[in-house]
C-alpha positions in Angstrom: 124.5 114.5 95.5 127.0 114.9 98.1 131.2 114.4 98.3 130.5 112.0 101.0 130.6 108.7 98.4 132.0 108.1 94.9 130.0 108.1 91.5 132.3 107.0 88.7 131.9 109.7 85.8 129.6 107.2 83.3 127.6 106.1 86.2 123.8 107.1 86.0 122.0 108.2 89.3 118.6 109.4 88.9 117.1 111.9 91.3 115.4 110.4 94.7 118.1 108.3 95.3 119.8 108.0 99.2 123.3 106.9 98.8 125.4 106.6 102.5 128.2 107.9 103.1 131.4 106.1 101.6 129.6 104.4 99.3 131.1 103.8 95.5 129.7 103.2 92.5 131.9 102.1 89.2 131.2 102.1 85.7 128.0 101.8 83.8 126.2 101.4 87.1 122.2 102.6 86.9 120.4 103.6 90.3 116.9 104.1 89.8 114.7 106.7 91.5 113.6 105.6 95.3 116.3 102.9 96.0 118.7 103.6 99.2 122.3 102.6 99.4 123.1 102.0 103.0 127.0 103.3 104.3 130.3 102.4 102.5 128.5 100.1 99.9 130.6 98.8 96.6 129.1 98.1 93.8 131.3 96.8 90.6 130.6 97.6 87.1 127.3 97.1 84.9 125.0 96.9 88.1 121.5 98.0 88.0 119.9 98.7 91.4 115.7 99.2 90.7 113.4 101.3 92.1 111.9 100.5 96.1 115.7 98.5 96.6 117.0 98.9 100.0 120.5 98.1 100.7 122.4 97.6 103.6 125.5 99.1 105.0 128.9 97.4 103.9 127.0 95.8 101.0 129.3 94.5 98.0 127.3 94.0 95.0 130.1 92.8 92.2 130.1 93.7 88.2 126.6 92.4 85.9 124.6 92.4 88.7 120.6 93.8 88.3 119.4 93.8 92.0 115.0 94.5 90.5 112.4 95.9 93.1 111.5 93.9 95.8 115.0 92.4 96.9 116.0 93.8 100.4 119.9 93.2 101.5 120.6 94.0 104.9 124.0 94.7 106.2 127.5 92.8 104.8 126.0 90.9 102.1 128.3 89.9 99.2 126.3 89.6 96.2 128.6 87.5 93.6 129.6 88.4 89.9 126.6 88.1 87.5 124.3 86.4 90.2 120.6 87.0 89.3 117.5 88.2 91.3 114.1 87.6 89.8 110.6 89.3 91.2 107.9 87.7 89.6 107.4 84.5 89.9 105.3 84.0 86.4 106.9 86.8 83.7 105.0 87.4 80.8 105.9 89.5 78.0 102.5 90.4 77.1 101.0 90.5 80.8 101.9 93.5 83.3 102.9 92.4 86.8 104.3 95.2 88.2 102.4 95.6 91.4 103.2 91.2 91.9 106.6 91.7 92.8 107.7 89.0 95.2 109.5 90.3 97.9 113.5 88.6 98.7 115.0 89.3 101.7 118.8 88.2 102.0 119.8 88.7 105.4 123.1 90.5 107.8 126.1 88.7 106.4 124.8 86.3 103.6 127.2 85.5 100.3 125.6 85.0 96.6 128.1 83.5 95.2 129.2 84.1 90.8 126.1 83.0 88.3 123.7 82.2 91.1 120.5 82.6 90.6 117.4 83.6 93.5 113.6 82.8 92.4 111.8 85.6 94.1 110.3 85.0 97.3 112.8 83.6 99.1 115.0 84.5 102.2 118.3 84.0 102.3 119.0 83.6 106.2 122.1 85.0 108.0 125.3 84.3 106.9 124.0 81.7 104.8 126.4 80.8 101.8 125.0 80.0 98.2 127.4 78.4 96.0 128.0 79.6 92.8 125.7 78.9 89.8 123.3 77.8 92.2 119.6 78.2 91.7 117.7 78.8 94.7 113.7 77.7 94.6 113.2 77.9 98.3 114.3 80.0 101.6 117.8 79.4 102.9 118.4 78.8 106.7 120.6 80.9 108.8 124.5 79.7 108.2 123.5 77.1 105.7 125.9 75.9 102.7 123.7 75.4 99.4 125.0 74.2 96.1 123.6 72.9 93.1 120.5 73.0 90.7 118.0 73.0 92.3 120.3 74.7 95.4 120.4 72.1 98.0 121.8 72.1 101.4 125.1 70.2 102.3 126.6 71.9 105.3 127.0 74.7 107.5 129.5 78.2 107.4 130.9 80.2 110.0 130.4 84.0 109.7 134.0 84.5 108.8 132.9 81.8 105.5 134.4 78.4 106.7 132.5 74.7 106.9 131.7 73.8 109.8 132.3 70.5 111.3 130.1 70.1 114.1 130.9 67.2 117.0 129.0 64.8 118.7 127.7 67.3 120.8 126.8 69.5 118.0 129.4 72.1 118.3 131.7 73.4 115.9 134.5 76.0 115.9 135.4 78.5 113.0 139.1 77.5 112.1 139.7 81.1 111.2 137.8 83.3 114.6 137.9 80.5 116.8 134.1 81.2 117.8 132.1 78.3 118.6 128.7 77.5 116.8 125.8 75.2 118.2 123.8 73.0 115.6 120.5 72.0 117.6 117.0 70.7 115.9 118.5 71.7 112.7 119.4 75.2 113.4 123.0 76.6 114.0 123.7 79.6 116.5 126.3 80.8 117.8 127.7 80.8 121.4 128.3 84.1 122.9 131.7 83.9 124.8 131.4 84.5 128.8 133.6 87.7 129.1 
């Protein structure tokens, strides 16, 4: 343990854990042996982070969330109030499956939103934005907008989190940065700014 990030006092952290600097963690929270925290991480109250679990820098993971082995978050992800990771596709009481996790990667800059839920073995792509109390059965693409049960896409979002209206040309600009975003064959990037 080092003074470098914050523990609140009924927090449990169990040996073997790497926890970045500037990093807090509130009330009730359990970190399990062999995870890693990445730099100034937040995570809320009642949150269980499981054993192998990599996060991110900057990664806010709000109260009642479990985050079980085999889900990665990279950098800036928002992970929403109560949303839910699985990592085995086919639980069983009675049946042991712990070396079947399903691996879940939720890439740089992707939101969960509140009650969501993520069947294992899907990537969420960057920036992507799932709407709460969705349930996701399948990967996400990069900036996509999915709501619903089963998730479905119905749009795009700009890194700063606002729809995108694309124009006949298929570009769109963030009404909050002002950068512009490209949707081509189905997949939105966005346009680097000459400087």
């Amino acid at each position: 343990m080092g003074k470098d990030f914050f523990i609140h006092e009924t927090a449990v952290v169990d040996e073997g854990c790497i926890i970045g600097k500037g990093t807090r963690i509130w009330h009730f929270s359990h970190l399990m042996t062999g995870c890693k925290l990445g730099e100034n991480c937040n995570l809320g109250q009642n949150v269980v982070v499981s054993p192998g679990v990599v996060l991110g820098n900057n990664v806010k993971v709000q109260n009642n969330v479990s985050v079980y082995t085999g889900v990665i978050c990279e950098d800036d992800v928002f992970l929403g109030p109560s949303m839910v990771f699985t990592n085995i596709v086919n639980p069983r009481s009675a049946v042991v499956r712990k070396g079947q996790y399903a691996v879940t990667t939720v890439h740089k800059g992707a939101s969960i939103g509140a009650n969501a839920t993520i069947v294992c073995g899907h990537d969420i792509g960057e920036y992507a934005f799932i709407g709460a109390g969705a349930v996701v059965t399948r990967s996400v693409p990069a900036y996509a907008l999915v709501v619903g049960n089963p998730a479905r896409q119905i749009g795009w979002m700009s890194e700063y989190g606002h729809r995108l209206n694309f124009d006949a040309g298929g570009i769109a600009v963030c009404p909050e940065s002002g950068e512009k975003y490209r949707l081509e064959s189905n997949i939105v990037s966005k346009l680097q700014e000459n400087k």
